[in-house]
VEXBA-538711 format. One line per 4 residues: number of its first residue (from 1); their letters; for each residue x, y, z of N, C-alpha, C, O. Coordinates in nm, 4 decimals, always signed. Atoms other than C-alpha are relative to their C-alpha. Layout:
% residues N
NUM) a) X/Y/Z/X/Y/Z/X/Y/Z/X/Y/Z | ...
***
This chain:
% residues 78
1) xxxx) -0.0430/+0.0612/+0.1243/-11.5197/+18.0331/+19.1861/+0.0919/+0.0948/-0.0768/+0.1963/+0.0641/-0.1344 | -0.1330/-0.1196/+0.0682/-11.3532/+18.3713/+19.0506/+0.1176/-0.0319/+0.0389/+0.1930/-0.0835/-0.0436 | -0.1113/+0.0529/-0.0494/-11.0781/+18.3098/+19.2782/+0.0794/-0.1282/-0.0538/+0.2017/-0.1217/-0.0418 | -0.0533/+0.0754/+0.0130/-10.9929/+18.0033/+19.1601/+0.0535/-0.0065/-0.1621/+0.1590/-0.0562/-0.2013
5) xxxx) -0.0403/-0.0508/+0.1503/-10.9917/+18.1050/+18.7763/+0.0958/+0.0702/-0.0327/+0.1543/+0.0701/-0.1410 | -0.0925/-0.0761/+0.0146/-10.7639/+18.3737/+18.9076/+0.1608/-0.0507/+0.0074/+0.2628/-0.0189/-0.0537 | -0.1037/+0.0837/+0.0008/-10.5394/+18.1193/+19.0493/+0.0896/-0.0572/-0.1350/+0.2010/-0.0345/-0.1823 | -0.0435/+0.1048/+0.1454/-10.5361/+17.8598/+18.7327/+0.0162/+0.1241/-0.0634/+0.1253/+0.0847/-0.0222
9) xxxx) -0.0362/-0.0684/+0.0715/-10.4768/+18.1692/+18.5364/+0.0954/+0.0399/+0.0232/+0.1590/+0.0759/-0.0758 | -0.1261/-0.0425/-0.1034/-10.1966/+18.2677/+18.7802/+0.1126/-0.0831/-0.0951/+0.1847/-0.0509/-0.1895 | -0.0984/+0.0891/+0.0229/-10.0100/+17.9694/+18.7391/-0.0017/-0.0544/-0.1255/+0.0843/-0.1414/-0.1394 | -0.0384/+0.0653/+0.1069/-10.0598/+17.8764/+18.3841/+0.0848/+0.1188/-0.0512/+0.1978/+0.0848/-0.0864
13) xxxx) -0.1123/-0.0906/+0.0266/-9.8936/+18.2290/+18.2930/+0.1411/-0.0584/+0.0006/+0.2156/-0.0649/-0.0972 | -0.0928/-0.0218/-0.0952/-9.6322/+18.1489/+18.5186/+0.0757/-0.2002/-0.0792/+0.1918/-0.2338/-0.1025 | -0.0416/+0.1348/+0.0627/-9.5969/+17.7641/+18.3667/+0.0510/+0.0045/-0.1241/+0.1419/-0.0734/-0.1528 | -0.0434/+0.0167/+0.1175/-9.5672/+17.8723/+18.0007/+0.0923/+0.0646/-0.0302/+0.1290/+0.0879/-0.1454
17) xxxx) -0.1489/-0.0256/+0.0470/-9.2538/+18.0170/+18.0694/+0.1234/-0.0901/+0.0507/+0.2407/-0.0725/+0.0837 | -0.1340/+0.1162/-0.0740/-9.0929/+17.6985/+18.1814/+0.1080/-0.0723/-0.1211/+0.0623/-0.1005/-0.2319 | -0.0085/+0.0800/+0.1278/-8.8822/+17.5294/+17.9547/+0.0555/-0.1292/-0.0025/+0.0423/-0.1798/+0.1089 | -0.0307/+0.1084/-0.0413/-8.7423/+17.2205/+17.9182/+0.0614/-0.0623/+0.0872/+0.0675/-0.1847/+0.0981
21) xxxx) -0.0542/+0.0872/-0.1138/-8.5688/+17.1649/+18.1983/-0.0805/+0.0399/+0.1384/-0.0961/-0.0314/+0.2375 | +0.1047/-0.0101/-0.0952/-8.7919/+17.3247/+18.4141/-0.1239/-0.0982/+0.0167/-0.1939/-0.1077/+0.1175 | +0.1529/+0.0903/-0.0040/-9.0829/+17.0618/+18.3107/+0.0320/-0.1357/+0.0280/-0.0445/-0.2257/+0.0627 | -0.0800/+0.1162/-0.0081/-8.8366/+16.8062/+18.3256/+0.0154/-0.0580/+0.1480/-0.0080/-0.1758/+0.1751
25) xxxx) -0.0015/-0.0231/-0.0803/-8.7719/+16.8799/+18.6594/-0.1086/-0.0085/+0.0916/-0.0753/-0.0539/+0.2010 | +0.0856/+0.0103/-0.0670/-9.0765/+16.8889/+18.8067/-0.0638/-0.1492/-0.0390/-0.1369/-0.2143/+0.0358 | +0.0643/+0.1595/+0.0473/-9.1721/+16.5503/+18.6206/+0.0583/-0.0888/+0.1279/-0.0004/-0.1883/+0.1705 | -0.0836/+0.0534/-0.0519/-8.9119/+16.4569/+18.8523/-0.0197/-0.0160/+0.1346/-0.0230/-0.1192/+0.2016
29) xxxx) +0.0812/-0.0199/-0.1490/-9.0291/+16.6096/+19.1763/-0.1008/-0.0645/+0.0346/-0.1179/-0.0935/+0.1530 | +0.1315/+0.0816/-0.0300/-9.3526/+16.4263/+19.1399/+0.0346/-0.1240/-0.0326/-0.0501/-0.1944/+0.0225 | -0.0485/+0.1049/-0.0096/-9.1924/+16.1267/+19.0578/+0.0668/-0.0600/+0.1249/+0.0545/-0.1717/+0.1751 | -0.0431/+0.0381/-0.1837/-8.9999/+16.1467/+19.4062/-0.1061/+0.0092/+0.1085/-0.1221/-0.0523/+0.2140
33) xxxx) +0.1139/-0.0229/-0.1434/-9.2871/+16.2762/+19.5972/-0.0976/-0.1504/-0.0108/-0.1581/-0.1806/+0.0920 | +0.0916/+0.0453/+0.0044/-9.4909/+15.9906/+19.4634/+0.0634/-0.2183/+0.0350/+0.0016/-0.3223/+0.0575 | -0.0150/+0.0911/-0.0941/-9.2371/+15.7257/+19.5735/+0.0018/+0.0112/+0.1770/-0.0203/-0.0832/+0.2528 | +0.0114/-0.0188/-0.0957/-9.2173/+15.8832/+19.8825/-0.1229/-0.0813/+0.1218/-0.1210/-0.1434/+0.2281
37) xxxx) +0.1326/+0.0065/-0.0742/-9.6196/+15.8732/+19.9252/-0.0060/-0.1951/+0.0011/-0.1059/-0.2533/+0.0433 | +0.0406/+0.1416/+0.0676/-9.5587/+15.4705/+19.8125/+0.1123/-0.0717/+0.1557/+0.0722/-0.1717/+0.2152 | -0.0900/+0.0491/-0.1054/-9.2652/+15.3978/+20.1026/-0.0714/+0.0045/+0.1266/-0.0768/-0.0923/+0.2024 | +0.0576/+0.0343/-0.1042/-9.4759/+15.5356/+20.3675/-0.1364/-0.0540/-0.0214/-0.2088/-0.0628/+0.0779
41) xxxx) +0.1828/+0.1179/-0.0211/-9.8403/+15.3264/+20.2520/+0.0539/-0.0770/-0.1214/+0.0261/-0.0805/-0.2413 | -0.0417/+0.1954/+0.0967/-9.6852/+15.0136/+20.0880/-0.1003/-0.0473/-0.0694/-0.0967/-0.0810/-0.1877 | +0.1299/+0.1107/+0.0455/-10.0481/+14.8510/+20.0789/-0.0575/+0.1033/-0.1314/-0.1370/+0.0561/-0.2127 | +0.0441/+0.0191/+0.1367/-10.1014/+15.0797/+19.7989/+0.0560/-0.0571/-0.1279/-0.0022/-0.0413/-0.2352
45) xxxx) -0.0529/+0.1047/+0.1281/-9.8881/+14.8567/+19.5539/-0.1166/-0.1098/+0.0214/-0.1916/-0.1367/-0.0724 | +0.0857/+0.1053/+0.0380/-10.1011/+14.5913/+19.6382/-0.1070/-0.0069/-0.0451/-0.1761/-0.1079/-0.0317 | +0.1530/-0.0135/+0.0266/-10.4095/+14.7307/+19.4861/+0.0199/-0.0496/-0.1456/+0.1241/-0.0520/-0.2111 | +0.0153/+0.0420/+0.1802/-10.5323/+14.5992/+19.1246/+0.0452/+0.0406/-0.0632/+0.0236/+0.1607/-0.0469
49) xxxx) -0.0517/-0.1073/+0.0983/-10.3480/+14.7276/+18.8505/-0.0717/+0.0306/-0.1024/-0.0346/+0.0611/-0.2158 | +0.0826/-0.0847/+0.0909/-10.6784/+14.8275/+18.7299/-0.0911/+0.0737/+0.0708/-0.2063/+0.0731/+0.0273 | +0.0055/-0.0572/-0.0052/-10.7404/+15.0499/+18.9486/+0.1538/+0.1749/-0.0320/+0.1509/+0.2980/-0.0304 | -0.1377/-0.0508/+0.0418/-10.3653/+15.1853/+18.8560/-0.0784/+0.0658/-0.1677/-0.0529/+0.1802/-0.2053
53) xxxx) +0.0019/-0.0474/+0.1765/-10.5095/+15.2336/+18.4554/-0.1152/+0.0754/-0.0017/-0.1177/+0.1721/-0.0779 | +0.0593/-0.0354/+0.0037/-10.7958/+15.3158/+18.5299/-0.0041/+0.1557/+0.0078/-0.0530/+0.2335/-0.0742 | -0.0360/-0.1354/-0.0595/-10.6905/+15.6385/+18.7345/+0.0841/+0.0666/-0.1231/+0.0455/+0.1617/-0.1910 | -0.1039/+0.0121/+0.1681/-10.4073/+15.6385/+18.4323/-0.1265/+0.1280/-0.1032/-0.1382/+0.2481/-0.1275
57) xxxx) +0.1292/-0.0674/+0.0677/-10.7331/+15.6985/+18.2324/-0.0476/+0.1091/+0.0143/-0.0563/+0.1807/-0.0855 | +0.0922/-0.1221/-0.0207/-10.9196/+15.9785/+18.3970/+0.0793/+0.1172/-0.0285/+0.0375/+0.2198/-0.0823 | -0.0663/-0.1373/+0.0165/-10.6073/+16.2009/+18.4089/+0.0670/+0.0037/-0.0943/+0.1390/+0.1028/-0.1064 | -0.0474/-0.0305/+0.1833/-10.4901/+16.1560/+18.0529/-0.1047/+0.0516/-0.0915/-0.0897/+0.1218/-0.1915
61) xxxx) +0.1499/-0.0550/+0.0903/-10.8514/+16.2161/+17.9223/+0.0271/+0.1722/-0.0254/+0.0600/+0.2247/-0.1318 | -0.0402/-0.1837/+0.0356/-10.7961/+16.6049/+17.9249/+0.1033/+0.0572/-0.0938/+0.1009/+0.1393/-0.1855 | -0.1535/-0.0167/+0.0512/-10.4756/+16.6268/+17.8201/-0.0276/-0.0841/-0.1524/-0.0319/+0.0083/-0.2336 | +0.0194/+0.0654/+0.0965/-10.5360/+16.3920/+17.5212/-0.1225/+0.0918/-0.1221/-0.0921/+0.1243/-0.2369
65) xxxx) +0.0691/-0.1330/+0.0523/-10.8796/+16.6446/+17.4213/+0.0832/+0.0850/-0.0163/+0.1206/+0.0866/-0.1336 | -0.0623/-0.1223/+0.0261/-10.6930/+16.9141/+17.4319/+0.0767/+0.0176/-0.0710/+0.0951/+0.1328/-0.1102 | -0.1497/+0.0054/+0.1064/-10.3797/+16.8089/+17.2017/-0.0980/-0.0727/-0.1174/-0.0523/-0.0536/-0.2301 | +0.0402/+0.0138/+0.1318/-10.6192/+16.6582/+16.9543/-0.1635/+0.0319/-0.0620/-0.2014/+0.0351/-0.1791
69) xxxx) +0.1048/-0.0435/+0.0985/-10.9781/+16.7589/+16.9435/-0.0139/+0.1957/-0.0163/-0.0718/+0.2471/-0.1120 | -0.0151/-0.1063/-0.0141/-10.9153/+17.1382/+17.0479/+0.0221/+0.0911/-0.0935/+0.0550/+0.0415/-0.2012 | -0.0881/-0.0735/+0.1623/-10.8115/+17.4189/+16.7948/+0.0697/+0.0278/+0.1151/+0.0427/+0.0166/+0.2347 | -0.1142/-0.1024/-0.0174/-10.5060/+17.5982/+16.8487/-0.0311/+0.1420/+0.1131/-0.0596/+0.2403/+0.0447
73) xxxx) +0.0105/-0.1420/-0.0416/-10.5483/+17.9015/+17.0952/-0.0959/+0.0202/+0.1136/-0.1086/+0.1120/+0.1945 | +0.1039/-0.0342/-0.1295/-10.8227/+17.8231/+17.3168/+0.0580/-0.0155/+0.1067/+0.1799/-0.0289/+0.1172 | -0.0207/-0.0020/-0.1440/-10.8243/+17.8095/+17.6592/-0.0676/-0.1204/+0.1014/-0.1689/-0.1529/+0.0395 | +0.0140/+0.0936/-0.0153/-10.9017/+17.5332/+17.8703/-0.1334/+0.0393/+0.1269/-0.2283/-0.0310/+0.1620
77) xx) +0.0607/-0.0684/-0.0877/-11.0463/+17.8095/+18.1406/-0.1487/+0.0731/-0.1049/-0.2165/+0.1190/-0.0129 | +0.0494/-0.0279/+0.0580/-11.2997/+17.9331/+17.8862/-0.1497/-0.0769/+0.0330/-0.2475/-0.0550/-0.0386
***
């Protein structure tokens, strides 16, 4: 588990010196990679588009804590 704290600590360093076009950019990359993953398995468009919000859901939940019930300064690794 250390290891992996060392990681996420690695790379958030290494993230909060990106700046806007760097984040921009990568919004971008995962936007291509994720038609990519959609060209070669089609049949996942055809799934419910509530499992689409749902998923939506789980990975905004963090991100949403963190920008409004959080203070200022903490850490997310803490």
């Amino acid at each position: 588990m250390n290891i992996l704290m060392k990681c996420i600590d690695y790379w958030d360093r290494k993230v909060k010196g990106f700046g806007i076009l760097e984040v921009k950019m990568a919004e971008a990359a995962t936007m291509g990679f994720t038609l990519i993953i959609v060209k070669i398995f089609p049949k996942i468009l055809a799934l419910s588009v509530w499992w689409f919000i749902v998923l939506s859901v789980v990975c905004e939940a963090p991100v949403l804590y963190a920008v409004w019930f959080k203070k200022n300064g903490q850490s997310g690794a803490a």
